[in-house]
N, C-alpha and C positions, 0 to 999 in steps of 0.2 A: 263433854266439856262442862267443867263445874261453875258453880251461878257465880256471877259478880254482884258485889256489893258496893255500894260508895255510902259517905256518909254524908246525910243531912243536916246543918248545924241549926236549921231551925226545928225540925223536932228531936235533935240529940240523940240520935238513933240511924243504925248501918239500914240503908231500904236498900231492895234488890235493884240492879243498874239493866237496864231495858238498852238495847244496841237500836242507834237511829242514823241512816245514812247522811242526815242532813246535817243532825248536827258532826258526824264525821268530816263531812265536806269542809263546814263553816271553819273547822279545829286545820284542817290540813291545805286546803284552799290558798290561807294568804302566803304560806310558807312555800309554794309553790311556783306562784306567780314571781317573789322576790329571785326565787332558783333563778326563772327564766328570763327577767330582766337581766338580773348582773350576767348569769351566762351570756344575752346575745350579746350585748355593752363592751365584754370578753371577748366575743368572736370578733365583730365587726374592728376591733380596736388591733386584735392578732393578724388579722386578714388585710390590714389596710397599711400597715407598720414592718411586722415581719416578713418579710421577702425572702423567696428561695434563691438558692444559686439561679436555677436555671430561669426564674422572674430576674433578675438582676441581670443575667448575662442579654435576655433577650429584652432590656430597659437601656442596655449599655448599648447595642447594633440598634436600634430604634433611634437612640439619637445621634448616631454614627449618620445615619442614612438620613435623617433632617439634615444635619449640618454638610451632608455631601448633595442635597439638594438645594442646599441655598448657597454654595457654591458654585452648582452648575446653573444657578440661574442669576447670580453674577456674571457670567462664563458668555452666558445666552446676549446678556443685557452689551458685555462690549463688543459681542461681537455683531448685533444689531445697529450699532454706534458706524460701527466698520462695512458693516452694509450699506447702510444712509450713504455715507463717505465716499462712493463707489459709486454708486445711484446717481448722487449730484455730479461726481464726473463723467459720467456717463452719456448724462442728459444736456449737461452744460459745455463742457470741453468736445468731448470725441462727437458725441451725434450732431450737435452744434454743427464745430466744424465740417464733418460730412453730408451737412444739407438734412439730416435724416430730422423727423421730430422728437421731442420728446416723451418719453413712455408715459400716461396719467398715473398720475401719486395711486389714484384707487388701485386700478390694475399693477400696479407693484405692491401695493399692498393686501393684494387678496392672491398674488402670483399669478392664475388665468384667469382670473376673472369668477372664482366660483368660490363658497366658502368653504373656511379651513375643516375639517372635521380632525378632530381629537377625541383619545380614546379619555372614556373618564373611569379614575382611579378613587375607589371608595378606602381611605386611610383617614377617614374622620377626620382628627382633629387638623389635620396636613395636608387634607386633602386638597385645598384651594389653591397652594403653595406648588403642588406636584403636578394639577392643572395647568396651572401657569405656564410653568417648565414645560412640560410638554406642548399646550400650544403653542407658546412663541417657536419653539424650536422646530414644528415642523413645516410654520409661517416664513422662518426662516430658510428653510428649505425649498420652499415655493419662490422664494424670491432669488434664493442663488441661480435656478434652473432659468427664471426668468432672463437674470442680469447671460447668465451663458448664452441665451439667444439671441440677445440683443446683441455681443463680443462677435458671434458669429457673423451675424448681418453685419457687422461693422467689416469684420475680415474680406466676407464677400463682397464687399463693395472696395475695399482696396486693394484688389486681386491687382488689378493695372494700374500700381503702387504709382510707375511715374507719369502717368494721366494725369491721376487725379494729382498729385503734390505742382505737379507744374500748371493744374487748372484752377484752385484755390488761390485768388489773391491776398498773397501772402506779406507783400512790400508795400512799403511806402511809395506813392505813385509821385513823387519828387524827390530828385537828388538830396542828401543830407546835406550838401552844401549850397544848395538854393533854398531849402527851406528854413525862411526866418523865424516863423512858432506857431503854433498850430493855434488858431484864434479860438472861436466860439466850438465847445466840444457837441459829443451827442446829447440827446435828451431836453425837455421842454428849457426855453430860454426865453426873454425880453427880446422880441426881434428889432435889429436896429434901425430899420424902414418902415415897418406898419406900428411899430410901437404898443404892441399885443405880446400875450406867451399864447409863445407858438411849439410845437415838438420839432426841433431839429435832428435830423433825421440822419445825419452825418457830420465830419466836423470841416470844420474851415482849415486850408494852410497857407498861410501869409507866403507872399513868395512878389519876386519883381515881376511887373509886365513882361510878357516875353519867355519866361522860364518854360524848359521841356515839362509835357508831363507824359507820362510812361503807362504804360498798359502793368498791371500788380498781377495779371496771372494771363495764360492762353486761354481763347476766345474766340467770337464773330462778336464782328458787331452786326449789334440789334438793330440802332439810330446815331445818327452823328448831322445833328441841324440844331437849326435856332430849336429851343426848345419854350413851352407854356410852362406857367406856372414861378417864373421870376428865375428861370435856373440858366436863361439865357443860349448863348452856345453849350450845344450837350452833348457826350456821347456815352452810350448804352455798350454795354460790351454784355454779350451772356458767355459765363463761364462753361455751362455745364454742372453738375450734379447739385440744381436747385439756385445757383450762383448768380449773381447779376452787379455788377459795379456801375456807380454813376460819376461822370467827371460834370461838374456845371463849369458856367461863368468863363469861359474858352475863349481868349481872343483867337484864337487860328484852329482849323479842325485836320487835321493830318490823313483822317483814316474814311471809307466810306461803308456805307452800310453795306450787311453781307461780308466784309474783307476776313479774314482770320487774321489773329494778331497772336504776339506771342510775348508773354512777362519781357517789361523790359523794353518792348517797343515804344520809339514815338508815335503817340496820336494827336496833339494839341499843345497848344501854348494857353500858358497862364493869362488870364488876363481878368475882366472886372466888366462882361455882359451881362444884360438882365437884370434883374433886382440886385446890384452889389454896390459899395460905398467904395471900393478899395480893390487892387488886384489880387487874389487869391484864388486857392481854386478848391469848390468846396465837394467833397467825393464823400460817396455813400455805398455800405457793402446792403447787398441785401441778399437773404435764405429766405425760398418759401415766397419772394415777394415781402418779405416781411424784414423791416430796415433792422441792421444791430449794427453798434459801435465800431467804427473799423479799429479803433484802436487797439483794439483784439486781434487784427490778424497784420499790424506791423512785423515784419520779423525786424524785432531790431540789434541783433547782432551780427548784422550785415558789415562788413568792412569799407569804407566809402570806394578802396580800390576795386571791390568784390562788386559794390552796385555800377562802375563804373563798365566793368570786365561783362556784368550780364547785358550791358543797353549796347554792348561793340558787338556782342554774337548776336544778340537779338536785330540787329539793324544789318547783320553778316546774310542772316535768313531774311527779313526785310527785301533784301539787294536783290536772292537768289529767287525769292520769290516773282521780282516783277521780271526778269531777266527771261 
């Protein structure tokens, strides 16, 4: 290789040029680093921007499958709605009426009693969203199987459909055309003798001295005497399946304890014993021992001729029984 020269302008003269790596580096170095900036600048800017097809198609099912997941958990949300809905008739209407208790909120809401386990799905930014969905929905699940067991036990217990329908007091224990208006209903009131609130535990029905009043479902009686407690002449009828009806305030007691009676029968006359201001007769349903509104189990699309027609059979068997 032949020698190089450069030239020096301060002695005006070619001197021979000596090769140094350093100063190579310091010459090639910045030109370098500038490559390598604007290249990465390039890439990151190419890679973040440009999209392939097959980036694109699988960007396009990615939010196919969000948007089908917040649908189905739309989907979940009404028909958790429709769950509740089913629950409260359940617990209020059907077990109600059949004496049965109501199932605890918890234990419906954990279905047996034990926690949910859900699978967990690692989809990062989604992943909370597809949790969700999957818990509630298999929470929901636990509670469908729940509500199915309790349907069952409800069937089982109405196997002897007309037992129980003719054992549940279901009527108004006065004629519609002796009853003048139903006074002081269920639930705490101003009592009109002690002058306190007090929880009334059944409602009043105004009615004349004298008027029938009728057994609301088949029975024994439990008691039929002066009774404690301001309720005067009383009688106690046990229905069966948790059942218990109360008649107070009785001028005449028709039935005695032990008897069987049946919807419809006379047991007492209206009247105004015991702690009462007025004739009426004040009747209480109770489940469990535990008082609720009778005004839940009027049926009141009874026809006055149809209540008429049930107190002539019921006093038909009455007849056949003492005979």
């Amino acid at each position: 290789m032949g020698k190089k020269f450069i030239f020096n302008p301060e002695t005006l003269s070619f001197e021979h040029s000596k090769f140094s790596l350093k100063s190579a580096l310091k010459s090639v170095l910045p030109h370098l680093l500038v490559t390598l900036i604007f290249g990465s600048i390039l890439g990151y800017t190419l890679f973040n921007n440009v999209k392939t097809p097959e980036y694109r198609s699988l960007e396009f099912h990615n939010e196919n499958l969000v948007s089908n997941f917040q649908y189905l958990s739309q989907q979940v949300n009404n028909q958790e709605v429709r769950m509740v809905s089913l629950e409260n008739n359940d617990d209020k209407v059907y077990r109600s009426v059949l004496g049965l208790k109501p199932i605890p909120q918890a234990t419906r809401l954990l279905g047996y009693g034990g926690s949910v386990q859900t699978a967990n799905f690692d989809f990062q930014e989604h992943e909370a969203l597809i949790n969700e969905v999957s818990h509630k929905s298999l929470l929901l699940q636990n509670r469908i199987k729940l509500q199915a067991e309790s349907y069952n036990e409800i069937l089982h217990l109405v196997k002897d459909r007309d037992e129980l329908i003719n054992s549940i007091p279901s009527i108004c224990p006065l004629a519609k055309k002796d009853l003048r208006r139903i006074g002081s209903g269920f639930g705490y009131r101003m009592h009109p003798i002690l002058h306190v609130v007090k929880m009334h535990t059944g409602v009043d029905l105004s009615a004349a001295q004298g008027v029938p009043v009728y057994a609301t479902g088949d029975g024994i009686i439990i008691s039929a005497d002066a009774s404690s407690g301001g309720y005067g002449n009383c009688i106690r009828i046990n229905h069966g399946y948790n059942y218990i009806t109360v008649y107070a305030h009785l001028s005449q007691i028709n039935v005695r304890e032990g008897e069987l009676v049946k919807r419809g029968q006379l047991i007492g006359l209206v009247g105004s014993t015991g702690r009462s201001t007025s004739p009426h007769l004040h009747y209480e349903v109770r489940i469990n021992n535990q008082p609720v509104n009778p005004l839940n189990f009027f049926y009141q699309d009874m026809t006055e001729e149809e209540y008429e027609e049930m107190i002539r059979q019921a006093s038909t068997y009455q007849t056949a029984e003492e005979m």
